[in-house]
TIMI-2910 file (N, C-alpha, C, CB; in pm, 1 decimal, decimal comma, always signed):
<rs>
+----------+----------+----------+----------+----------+----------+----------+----------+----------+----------+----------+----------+------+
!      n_x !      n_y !      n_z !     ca_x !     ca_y !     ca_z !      c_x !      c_y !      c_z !     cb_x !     cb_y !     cb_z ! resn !
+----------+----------+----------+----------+----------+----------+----------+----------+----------+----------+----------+----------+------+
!  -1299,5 !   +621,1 !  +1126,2 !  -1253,5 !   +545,5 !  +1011,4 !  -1138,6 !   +620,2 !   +944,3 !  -1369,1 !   +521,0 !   +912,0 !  Unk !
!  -1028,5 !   +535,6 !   +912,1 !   -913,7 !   +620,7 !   +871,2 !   -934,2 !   +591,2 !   +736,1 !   -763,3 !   +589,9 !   +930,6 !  Unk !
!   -882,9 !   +791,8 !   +616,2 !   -930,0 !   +792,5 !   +511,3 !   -803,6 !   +700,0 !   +425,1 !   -968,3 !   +943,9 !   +473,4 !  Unk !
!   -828,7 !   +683,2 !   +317,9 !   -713,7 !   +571,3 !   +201,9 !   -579,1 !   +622,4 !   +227,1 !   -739,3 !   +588,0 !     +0,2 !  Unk !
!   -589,6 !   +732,5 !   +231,6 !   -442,6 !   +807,3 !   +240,4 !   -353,6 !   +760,9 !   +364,1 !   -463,5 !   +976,4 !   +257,1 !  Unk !
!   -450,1 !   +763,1 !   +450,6 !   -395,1 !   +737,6 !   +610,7 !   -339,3 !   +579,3 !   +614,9 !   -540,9 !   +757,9 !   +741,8 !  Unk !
!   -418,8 !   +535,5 !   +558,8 !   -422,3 !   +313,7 !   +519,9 !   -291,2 !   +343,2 !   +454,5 !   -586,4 !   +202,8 !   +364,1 !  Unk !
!   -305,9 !   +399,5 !   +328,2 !   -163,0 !   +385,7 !   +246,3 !    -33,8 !   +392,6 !   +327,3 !   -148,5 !   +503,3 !   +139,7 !  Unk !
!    -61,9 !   +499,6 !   +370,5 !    +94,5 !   +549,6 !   +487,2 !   +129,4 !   +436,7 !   +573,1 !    +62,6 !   +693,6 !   +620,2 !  Unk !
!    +30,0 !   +423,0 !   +640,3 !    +59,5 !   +316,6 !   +749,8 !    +99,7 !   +188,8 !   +691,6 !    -63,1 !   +289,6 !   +840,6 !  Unk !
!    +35,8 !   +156,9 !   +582,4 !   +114,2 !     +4,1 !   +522,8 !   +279,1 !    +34,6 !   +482,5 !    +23,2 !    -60,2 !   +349,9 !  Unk !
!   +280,7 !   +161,8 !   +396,3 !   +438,4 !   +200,5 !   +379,3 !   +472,2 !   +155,0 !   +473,7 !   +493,0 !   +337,2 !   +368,2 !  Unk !
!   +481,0 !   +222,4 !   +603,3 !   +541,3 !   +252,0 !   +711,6 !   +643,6 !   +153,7 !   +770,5 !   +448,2 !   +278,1 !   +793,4 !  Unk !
!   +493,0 !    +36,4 !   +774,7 !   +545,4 !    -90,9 !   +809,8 !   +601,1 !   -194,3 !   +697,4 !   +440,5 !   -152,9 !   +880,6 !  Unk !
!   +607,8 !   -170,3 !   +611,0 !   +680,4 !   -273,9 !   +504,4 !   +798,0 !   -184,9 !   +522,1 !   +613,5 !   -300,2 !   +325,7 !  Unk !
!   +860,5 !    -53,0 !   +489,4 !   +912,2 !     +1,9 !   +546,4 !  +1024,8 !    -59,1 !   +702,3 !   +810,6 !    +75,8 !   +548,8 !  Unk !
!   +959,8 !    -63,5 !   +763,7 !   +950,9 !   -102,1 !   +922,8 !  +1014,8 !   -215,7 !   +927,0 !   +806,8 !   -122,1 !   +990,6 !  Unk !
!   +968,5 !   -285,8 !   +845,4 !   +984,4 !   -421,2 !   +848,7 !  +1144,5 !   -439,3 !   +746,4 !   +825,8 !   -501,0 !   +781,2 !  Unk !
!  +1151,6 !   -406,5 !   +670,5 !  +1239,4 !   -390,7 !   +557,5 !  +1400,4 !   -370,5 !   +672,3 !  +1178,3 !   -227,8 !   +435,7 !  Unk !
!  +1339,6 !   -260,3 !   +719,4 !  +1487,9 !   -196,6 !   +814,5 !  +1542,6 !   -293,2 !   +929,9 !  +1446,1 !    -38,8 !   +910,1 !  Unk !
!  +1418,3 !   -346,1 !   +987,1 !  +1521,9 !   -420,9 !  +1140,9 !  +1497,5 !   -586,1 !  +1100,8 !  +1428,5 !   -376,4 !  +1360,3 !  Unk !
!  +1535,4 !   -629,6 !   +994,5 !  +1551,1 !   -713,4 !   +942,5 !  +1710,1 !   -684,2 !   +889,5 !  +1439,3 !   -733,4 !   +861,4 !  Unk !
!  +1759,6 !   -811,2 !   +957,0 !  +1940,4 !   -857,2 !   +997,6 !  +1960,5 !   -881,7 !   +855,9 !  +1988,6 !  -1024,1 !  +1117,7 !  Unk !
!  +2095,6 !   -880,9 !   +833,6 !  +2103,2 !   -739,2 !   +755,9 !  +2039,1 !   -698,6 !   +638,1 !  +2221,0 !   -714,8 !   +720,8 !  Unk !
!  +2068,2 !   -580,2 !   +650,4 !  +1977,7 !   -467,0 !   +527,6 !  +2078,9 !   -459,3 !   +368,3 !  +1971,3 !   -250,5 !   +614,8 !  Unk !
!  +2064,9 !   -564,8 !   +356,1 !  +2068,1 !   -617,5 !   +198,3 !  +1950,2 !   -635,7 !    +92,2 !  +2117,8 !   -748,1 !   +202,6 !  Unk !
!  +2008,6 !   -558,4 !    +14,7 !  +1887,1 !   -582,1 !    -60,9 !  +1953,5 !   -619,8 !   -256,0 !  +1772,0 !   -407,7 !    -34,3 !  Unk !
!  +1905,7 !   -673,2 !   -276,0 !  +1934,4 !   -754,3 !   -435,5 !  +1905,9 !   -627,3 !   -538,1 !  +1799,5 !   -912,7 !   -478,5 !  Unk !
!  +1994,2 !   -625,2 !   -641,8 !  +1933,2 !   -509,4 !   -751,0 !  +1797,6 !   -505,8 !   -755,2 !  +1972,5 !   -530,3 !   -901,1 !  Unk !
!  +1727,0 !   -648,9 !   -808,3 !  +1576,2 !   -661,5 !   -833,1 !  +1562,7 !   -606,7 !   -742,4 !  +1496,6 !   -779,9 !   -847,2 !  Unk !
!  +1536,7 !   -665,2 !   -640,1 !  +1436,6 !   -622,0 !   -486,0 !  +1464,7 !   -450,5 !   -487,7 !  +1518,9 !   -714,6 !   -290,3 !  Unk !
!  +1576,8 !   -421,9 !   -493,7 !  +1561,7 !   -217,3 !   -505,7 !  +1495,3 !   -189,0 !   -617,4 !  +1720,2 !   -111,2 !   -528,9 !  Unk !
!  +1495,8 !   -268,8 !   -744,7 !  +1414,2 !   -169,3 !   -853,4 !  +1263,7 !   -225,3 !   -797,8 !  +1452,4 !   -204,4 !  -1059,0 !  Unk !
!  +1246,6 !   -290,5 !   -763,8 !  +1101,5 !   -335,4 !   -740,7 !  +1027,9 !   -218,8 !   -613,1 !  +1108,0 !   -521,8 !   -678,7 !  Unk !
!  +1143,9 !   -197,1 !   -515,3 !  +1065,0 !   -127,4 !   -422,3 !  +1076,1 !    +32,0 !   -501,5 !  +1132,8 !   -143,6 !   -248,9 !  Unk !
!  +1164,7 !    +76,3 !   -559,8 !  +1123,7 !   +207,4 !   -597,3 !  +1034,9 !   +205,1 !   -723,0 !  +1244,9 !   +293,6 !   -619,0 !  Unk !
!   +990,1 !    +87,3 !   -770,1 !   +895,7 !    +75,2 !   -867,7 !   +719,9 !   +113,6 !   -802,8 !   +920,0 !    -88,3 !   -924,6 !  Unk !
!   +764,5 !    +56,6 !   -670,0 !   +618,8 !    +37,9 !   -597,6 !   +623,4 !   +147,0 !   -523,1 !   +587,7 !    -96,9 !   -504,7 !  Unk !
!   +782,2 !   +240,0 !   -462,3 !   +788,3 !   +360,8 !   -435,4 !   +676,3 !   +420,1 !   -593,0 !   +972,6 !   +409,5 !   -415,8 !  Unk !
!   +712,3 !   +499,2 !   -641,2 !   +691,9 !   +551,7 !   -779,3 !   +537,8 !   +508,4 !   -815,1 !   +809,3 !   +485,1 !   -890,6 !  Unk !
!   +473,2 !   +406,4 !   -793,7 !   +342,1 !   +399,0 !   -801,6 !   +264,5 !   +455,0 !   -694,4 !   +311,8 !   +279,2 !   -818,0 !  Unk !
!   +317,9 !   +424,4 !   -573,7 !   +229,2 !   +523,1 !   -448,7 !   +237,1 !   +685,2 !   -476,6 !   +308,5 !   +500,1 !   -274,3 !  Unk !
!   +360,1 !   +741,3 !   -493,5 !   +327,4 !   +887,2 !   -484,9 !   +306,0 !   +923,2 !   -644,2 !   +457,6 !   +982,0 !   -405,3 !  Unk !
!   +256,4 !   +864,5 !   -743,8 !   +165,3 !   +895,0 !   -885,8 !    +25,7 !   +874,4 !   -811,1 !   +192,8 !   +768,3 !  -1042,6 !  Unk !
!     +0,5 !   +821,5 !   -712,7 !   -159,5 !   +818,5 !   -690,2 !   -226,0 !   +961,1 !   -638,5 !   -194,7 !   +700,3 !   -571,4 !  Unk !
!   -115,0 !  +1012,5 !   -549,5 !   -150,4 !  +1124,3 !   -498,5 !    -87,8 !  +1263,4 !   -582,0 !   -108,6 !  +1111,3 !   -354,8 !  Unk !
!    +23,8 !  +1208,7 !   -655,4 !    +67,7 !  +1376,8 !   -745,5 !    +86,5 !  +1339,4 !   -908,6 !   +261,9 !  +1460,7 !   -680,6 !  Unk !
!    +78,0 !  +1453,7 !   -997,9 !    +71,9 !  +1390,1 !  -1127,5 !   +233,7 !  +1451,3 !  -1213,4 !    -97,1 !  +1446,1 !  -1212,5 !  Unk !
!   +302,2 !  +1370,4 !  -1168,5 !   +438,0 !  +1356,2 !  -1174,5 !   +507,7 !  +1306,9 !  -1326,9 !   +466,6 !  +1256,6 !  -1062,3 !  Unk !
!   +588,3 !  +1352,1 !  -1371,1 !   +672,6 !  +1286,7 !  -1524,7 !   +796,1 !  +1193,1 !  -1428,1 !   +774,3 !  +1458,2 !  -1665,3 !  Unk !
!   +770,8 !  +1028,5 !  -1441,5 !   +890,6 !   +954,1 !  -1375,3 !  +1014,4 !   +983,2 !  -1429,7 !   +879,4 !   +810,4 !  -1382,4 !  Unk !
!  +1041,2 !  +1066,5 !  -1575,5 !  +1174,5 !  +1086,4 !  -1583,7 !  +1205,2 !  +1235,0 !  -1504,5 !  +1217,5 !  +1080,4 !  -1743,0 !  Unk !
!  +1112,1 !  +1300,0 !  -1446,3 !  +1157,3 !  +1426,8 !  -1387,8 !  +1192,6 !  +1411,8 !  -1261,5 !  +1065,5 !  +1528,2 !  -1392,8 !  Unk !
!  +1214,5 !  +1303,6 !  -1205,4 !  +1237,5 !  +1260,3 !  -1037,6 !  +1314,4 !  +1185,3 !  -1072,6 !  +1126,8 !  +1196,4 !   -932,7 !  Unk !
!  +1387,8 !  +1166,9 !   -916,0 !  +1443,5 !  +1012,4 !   -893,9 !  +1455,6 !   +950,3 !   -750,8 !  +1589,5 !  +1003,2 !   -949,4 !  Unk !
!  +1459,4 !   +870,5 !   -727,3 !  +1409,6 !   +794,5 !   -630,9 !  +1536,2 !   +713,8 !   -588,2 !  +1286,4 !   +711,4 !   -678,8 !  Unk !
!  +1554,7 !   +784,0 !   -426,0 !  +1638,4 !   +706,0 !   -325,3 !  +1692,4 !   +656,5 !   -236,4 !  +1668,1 !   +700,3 !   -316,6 !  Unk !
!  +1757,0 !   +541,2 !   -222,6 !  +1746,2 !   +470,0 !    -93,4 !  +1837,6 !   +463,0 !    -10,7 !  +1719,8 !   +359,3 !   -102,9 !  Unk !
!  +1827,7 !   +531,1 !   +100,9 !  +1986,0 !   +522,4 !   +144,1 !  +1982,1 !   +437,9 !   +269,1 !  +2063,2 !   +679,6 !   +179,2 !  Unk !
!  +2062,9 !   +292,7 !   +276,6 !  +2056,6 !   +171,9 !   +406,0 !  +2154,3 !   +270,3 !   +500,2 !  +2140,6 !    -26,9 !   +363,4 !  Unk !
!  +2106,2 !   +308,4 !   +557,9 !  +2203,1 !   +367,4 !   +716,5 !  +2297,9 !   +265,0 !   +741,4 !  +2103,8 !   +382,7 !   +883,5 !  Unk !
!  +2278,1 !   +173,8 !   +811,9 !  +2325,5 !    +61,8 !   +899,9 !  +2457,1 !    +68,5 !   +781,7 !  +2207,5 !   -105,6 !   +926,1 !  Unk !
!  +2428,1 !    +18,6 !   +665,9 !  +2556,1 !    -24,6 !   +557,5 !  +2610,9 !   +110,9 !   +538,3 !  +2508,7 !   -102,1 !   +391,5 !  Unk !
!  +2528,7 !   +243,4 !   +555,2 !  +2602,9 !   +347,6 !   +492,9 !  +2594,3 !   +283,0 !   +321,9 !  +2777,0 !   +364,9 !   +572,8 !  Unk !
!  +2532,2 !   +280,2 !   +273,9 !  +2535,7 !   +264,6 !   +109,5 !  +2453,2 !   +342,6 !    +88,5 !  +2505,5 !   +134,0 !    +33,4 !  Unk !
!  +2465,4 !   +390,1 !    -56,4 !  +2353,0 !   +468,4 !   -122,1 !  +2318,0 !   +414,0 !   -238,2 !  +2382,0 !   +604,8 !   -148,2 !  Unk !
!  +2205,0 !   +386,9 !   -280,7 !  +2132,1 !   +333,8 !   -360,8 !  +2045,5 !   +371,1 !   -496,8 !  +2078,1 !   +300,8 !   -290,2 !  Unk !
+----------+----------+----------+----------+----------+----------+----------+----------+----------+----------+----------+----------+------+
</rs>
């Protein structure tokens, strides 16, 4: 039986997964604050973090943009 931690990863992985080889890798302001919103809630589960002491980012290869 795989423990929560292991479940968590693997769902990243593939939304993740899925996110990337999906033609093209555009993504809408919303849709980026939303995923580093839901970034930012997964790793508060496992570390006890101040969200203004980080920051969180996305960089699309394919476009070469940084996010």
């Amino acid at each position: 039986m795989r423990s929560r931690r292991e479940l968590s990863n693997s769902i990243a992985k593939e939304r993740l997964k899925l996110m990337i080889e999906t033609e093209p890798v555009e993504c809408t302001p919303d849709t980026m604050a939303r995923m580093k919103g839901e970034i930012s809630e997964i790793v508060s589960r496992y570390f006890e973090i101040n969200p203004e002491k980080y920051e969180i980012k996305v960089i699309l290869k394919q476009n070469k943009k940084r996010v």
